[in-house]
N, C-alpha and C positions, 0 to 999 in steps of 0.2 A: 504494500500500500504506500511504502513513505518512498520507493523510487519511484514508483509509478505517478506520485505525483511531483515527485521533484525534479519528471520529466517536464512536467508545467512549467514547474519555476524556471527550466531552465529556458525554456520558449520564451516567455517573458522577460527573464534576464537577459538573452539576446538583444529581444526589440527595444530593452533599456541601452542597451549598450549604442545598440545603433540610434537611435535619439538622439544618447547625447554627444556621440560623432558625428552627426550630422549640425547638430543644433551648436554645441561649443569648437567642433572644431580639433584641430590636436592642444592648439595651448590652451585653450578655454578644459580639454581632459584635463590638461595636467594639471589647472588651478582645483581641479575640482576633487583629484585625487588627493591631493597632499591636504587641503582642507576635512576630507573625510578619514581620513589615516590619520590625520591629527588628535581629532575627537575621538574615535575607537580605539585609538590605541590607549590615550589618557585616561579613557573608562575602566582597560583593562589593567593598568597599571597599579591602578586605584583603589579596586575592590576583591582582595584576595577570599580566593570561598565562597565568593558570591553565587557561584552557575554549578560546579563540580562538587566542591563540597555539601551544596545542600540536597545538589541531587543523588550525590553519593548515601548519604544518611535518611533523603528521606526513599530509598527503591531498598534499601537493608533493612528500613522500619526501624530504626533508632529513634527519630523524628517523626512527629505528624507528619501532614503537608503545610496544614498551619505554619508550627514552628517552620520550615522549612522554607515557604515561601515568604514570611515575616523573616526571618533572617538574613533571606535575600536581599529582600529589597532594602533593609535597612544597611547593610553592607553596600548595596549600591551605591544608594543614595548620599550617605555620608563620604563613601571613598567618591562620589562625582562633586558632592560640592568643594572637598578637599584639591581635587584636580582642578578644577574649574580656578580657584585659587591659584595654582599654579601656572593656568595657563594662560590667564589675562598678562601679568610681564612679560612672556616670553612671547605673547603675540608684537608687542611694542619693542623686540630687542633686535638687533644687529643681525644675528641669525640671519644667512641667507634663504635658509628655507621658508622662512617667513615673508618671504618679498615675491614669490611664487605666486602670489595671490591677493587680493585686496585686504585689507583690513576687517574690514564689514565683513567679506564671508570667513575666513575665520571666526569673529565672534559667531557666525551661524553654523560654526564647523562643533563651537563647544557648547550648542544645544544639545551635539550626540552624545556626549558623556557621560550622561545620566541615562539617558532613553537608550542606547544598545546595551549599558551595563543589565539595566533590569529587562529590556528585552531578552535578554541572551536566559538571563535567570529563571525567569519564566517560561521559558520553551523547554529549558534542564526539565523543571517540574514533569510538563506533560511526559517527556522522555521515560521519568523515572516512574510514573505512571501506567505507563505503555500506553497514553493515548494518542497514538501514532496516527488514528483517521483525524482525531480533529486537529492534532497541530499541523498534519499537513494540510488540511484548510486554511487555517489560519496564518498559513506560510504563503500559500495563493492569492490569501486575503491582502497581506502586507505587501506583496510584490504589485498587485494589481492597484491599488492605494497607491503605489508609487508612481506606474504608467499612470495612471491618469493624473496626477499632481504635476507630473510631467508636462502633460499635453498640457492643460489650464498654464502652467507659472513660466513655464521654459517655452514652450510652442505659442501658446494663446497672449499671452502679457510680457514673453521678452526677456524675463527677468536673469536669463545667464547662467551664469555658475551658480548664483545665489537660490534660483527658482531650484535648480539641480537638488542643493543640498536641502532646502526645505521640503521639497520631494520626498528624499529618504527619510528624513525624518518622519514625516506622516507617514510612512509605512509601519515605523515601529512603532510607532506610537500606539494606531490601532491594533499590531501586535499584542501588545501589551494590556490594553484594555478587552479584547476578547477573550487570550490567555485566562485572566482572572475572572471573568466571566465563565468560562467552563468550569474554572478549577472551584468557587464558589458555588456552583449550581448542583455539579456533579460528582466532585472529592470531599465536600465536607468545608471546605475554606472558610474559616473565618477569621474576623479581625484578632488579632493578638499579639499581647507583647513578646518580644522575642525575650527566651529566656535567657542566665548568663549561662548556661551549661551548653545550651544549643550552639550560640555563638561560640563559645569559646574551641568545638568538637568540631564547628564546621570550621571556624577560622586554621583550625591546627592539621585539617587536611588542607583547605586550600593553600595554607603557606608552604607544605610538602609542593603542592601540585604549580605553584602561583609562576615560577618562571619558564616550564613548559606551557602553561595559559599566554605566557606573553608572548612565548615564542609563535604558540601557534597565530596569534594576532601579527605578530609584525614579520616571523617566519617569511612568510612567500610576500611582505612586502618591505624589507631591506635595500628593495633595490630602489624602491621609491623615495626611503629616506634618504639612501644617499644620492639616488640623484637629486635629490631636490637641493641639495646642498653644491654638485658638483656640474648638473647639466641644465639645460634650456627648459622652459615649461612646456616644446614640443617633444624633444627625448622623452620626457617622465610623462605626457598625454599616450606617447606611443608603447612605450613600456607597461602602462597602468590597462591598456583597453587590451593587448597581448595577454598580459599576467592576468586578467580578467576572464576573458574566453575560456584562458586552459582551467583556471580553476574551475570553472563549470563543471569540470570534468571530474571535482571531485566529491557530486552528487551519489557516485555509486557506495563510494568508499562510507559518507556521511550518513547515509541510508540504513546500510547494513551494520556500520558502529551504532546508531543509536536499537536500532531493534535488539543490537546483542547486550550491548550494555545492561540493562534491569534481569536479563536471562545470566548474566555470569557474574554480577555484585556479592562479593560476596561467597563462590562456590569456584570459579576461576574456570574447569572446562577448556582446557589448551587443546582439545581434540575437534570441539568446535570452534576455538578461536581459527585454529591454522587452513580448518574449511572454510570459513568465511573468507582470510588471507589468501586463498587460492584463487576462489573465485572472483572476488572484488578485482584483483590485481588481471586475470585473464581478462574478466569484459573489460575494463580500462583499459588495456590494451589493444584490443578489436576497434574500442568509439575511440579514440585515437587516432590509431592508423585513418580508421575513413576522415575524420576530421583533414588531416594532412595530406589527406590524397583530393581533395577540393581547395586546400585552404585559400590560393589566391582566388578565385571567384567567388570566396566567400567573404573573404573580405574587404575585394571591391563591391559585391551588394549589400554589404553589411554595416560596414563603416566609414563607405567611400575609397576614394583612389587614394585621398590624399593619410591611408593609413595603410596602404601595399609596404612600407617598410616594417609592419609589423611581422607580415608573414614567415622570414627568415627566423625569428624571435621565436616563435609556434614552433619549428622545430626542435631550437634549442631546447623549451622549456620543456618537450613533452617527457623525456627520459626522467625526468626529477619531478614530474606531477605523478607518473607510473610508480615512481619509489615515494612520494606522499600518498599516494593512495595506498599503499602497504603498510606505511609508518601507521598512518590513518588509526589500523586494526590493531595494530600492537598495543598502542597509547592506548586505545580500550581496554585491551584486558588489562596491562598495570593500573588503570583507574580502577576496574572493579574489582579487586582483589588489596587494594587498598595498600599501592606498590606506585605513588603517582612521581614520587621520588626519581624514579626511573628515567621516564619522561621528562624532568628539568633539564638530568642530564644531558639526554638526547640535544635538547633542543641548546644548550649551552654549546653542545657540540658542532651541528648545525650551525648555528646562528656565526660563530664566531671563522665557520670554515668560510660562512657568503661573504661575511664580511672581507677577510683575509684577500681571498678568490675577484672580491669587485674591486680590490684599491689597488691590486697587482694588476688587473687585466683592463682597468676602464682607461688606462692613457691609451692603449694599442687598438683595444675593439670599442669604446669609446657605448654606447647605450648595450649593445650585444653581448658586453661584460657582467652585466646587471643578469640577463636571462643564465649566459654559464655559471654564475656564483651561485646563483637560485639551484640551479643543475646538482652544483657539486654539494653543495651543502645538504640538499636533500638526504643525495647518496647518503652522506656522512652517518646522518642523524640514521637512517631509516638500518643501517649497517649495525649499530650501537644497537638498537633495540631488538633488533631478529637477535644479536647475539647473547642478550640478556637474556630473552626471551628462553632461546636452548637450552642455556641454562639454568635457568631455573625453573623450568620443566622435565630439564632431561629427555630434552625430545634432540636428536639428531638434527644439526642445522640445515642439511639436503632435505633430511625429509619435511622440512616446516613448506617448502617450495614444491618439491614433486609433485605434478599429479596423481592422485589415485582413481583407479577404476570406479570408486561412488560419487564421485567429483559430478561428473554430465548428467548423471539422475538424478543428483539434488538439482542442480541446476536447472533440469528441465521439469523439474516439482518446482521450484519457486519461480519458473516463466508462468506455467499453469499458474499457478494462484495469482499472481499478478494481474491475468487477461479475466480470472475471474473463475476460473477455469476448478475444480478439484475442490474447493471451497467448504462442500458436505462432508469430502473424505478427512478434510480436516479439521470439520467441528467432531467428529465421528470418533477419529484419536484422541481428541481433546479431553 
């Protein structure tokens, strides 16, 4: 149910892309990415435990949903006004990356700080609930809120980079207010103070987990920060709408992590993690390849001509989006076994490989640097974690990869259920 609809999102997420290639332009992207990367990442900075940790404790049944979702959002909240704090001087400093973009949309950049922090918290919830039909409504809902914010502020009234990001924001926003609508109607939610045991149980897994959260936030966008410090605001428009596309592709990976996630909290199941590892990682491979075997006509009808230099970029990035979609499933199961520890590592590791990899290679391939750093650092991380992974299952590190002969059966069991297909056989198991 949650690929099948995040086939939606990604339709939608397209015609957002191409909107705002057509409507901003490549420098009008690139104000718009450093502006949105500013805010989400300060959100994520901000509020340790906020989205993992409560979904962690409340799919184990430690926590109500109550407590869980009240801890949330007060963790948001306070780590966004804290940011917010911090980000008002540094919008008015020297900082090159600050000059990327107007003034004004910055301050409309740290509207998001607060609104994805607790968006993100809120969708954990349903996760750890397994209410996987309605959040992927409510992910259709939010994206759909955005095209059309889109059309009225950016297409109807003009308003630029600024209509863009007030766009996104009214997606989460409604996010967020459905979210707590279901969760009140249907889970029991009610008002309540967060207690200090709550907090203090989710704070002490999130701050285990808090610098693989960040990495995953700024992970696959490193290359944006630094060029917004180093390149043109068309490099970083053409870099941001590239790096964009391909993550799309990490619908399959995100899909199948959160279904497994509330199934292995807790019990850990390495026999299912490495089947799901299989498979995620084989079909991303296959919507890949076809991707790249169209990509320039798709990206002159998608984002215009005047974004054909991204296509070489699509290449680059695809091998290191292939090895995120695997990291993807490992970082799952060290979260639910309550190993998130693992994960900082990784991403410490990662993180510091892009960086290394974009300051050596951007004098010579100049924006092309940015996709291979993305590349290699992936590897890095995604390397680290298969190999924690072996070991502390004791499972063989070939065979975490091999296919096995029940690999195509499951697989063609969950196409069936996906078209709708088998449905009775498996209330029937159930």
């Amino acid at each position: 149910m949650a690929f099948a609809t995040r086939i939606g999102l990604v339709v939608l997420g397209l015609l957002i892309q191409g909107m705002l290639a057509y409507a901003l332009l490549p420098e009008g992207r690139g104000s718009y990415a450093v502006c949105v990367l500013f805010g989400t990442l300060l959100g994520l900075i901000f509020t340790p435990g906020a989205e993992q940790g409560a979904q962690y404790f409340v799919a184990t049944r430690q926590v109500s949903v109550s407590q869980g979702v009240s801890c949330a959002l007060t963790i948001g909240l306070i780590g966004g006004g804290l940011a917010i704090a911090v980000a008002i001087p540094l919008i008015h400093s020297d900082i090159a990356f600050f000059h990327k973009a107007q003034t004004r949309s910055f301050y409309l950049g740290i509207v998001l700080i607060p609104l994805t922090a607790c968006s993100l918290a809120v969708e954990h919830q349903l996760v750890a609930l397994r209410r996987f039909g309605r959040l992927a409504v409510f992910s259709l809902l939010r994206v759909a809120v955005n095209v059309l914010a889109l059309v009225l502020l950016v297409w109807g009234r003009g308003l630029g980079v600024d209509g863009a990001i007030a766009s996104f924001a009214a997606g989460h926003l409604v996010l967020i207010a459905a979210c707590l609508w279901d969760l009140r109607r249907h889970c029991g939610l009610v008002l309540e103070r967060p207690s200090r045991a709550s907090l203090t149980h989710i704070l002490g897994y999130g701050s285990r987990y808090h610098v693989a959260r960040i990495g995953e936030g700024i992970g696959p966008q490193v290359g944006i920060v630094v060029l917004g410090l180093l390149a043109s605001q068309a490099d970083i428009g053409l870099f941001a709408s590239a790096n964009t596309l391909m993550l799309g592709f990490l619908l399959i990976s995100n899909s199948v992590g959160n279904a497994l996630m509330p199934r292995i909290a807790g019990k850990g199941r390495p026999e299912l993690v490495v089947l799901c590892l299989r498979l995620v990682c084989g079909v991303t491979l296959v919507a890949l390849l076809a991707l790249l075997a169209i990509s320039t006509p798709l990206v002159r009808l998608l984002l215009s001509d005047a974004f054909l230099p991204v296509v070489p970029l699509l290449w680059i990035l695809a091998p290191g989006i292939l090895a995120y979609a695997g990291m993807g499933i490992f970082m799952t199961y060290f979260k639910g076994v309550n190993r998130p520890e693992i994960c900082s590592w990784a991403v410490c590791l990662g993180i510091g490989v892009n960086l290394g990899a974009l300051f050596l290679l951007y004098p010579k391939l100049g924006v092309e640097a940015a996709a291979y750093a993305m590349t290699i650092g992936m590897f890095g991380r995604c390397f680290l974690l298969a190999l924690a992974f072996s070991k502390g299952t004791q499972m063989a590190y070939l065979s975490v990869w091999l296919p096995r002969r029940g690999d195509a059966s499951f697989l063609w069991a969950a196409g069936r259920s996906v078209l709708g297909w088998g449905t009775e056989e498996r209330r029937a198991e159930t």
